[in-house]
C-alpha positions as CSV (number, residue, x, y, z in Angstrom):
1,X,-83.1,-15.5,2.2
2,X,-81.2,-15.6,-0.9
3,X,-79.2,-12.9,-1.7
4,X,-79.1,-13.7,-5.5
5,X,-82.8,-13.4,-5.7
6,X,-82.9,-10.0,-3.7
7,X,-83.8,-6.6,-5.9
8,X,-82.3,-4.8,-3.1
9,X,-78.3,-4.8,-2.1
10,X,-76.5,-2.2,0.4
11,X,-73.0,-1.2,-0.2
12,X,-71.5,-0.4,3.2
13,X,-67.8,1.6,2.7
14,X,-65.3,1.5,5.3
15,X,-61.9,2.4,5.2
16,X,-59.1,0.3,6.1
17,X,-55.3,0.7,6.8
18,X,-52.9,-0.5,4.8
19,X,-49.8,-2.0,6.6
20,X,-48.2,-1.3,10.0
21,X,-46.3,1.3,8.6
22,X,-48.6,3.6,6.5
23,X,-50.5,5.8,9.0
24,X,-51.9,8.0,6.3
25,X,-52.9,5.5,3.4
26,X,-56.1,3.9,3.0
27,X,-58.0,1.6,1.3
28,X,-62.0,1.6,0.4
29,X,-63.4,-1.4,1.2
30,X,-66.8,-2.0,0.0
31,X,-69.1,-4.3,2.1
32,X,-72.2,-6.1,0.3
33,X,-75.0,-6.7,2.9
34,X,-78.5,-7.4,1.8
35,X,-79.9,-6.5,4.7
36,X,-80.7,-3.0,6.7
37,X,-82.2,-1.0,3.5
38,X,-79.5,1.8,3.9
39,X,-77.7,3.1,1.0
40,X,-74.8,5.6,2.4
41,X,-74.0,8.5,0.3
42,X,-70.1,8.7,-0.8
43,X,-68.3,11.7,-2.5
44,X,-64.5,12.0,-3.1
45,X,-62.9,15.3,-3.8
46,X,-59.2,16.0,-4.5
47,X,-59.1,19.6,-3.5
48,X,-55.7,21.4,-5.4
49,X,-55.0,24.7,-5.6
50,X,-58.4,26.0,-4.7
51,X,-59.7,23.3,-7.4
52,X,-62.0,20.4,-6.4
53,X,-61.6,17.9,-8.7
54,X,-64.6,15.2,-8.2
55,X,-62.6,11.3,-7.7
56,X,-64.1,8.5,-9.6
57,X,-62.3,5.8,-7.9
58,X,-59.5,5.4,-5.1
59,X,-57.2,3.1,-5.1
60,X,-54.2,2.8,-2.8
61,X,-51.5,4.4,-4.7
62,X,-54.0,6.0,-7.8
63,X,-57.1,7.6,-8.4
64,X,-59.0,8.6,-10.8
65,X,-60.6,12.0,-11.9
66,X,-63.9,12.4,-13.5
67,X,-62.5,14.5,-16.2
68,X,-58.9,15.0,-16.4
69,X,-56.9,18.0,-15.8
70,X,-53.4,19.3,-16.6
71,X,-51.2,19.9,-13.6
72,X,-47.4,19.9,-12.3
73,X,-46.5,17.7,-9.5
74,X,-48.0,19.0,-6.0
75,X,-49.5,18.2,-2.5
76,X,-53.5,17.5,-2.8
77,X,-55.8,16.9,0.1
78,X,-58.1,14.4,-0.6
79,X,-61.5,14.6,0.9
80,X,-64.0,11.4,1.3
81,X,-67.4,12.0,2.6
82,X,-69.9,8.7,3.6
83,X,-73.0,10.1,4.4
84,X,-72.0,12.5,7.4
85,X,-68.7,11.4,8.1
86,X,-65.8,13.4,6.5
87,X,-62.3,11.9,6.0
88,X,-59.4,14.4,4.7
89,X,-55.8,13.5,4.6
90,X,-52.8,14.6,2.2
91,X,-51.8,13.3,-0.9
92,X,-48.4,13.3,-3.2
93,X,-49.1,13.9,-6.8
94,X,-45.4,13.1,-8.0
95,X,-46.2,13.1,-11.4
96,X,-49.1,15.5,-11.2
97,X,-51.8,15.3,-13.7
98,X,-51.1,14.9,-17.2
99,X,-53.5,16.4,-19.8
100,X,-56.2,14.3,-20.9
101,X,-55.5,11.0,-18.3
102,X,-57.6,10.7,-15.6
103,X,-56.0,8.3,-14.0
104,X,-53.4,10.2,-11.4
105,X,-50.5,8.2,-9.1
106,X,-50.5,9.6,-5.5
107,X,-48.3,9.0,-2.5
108,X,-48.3,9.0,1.0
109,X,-46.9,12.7,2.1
């Protein structure tokens, strides 16, 4: 079977650690299989103040909003969901969230 000539592709997401020495910080890693005809259903949320903010991407040390907010520096939670399993861990937002950029620096807390 070649892969190249497939209509069908599965993206299987699994979180990784980063480091020894970061407990708390992950990284998405995205699997391509062609195989299995499963396609898992992933939602971020950054949940701040009683706000959910949807996430767009997540990166190790950024994400990024689907429509950017204005906001001070602050503690988030962020929350990734892949199909029925739920991830939540805390977030830094050291520079918060400035108005108009969706793209937001976070830190391990």
């Amino acid at each position: 079977m070649n892969p190249e000539t497939q209509p069908w592709a599965e993206i299987r997401v699994v979180l990784g650690r980063v480091g020894q020495g970061a407990p708390n910080k992950y990284v998405i890693l995205a699997v391509m299989s062609t195989h299995g005809g499963h396609s898992a259903n992933v939602k971020m949320r950054l949940l701040l103040d009683g706000r959910v903010l949807p996430v767009a991407q997540l990166g190790p040390d950024f994400l990024i909003l689907d429509q950017g907010v204005e906001h001070p520096p602050a503690t988030a939670e962020i929350v990734l969901t892949v199909d029925d399993h739920q991830k939540r861990w805390t977030v830094g937002l050291p520079n918060g969230i400035q108005p108009g950029r969706t793209r937001v620096p976070i830190a391990t807390v």
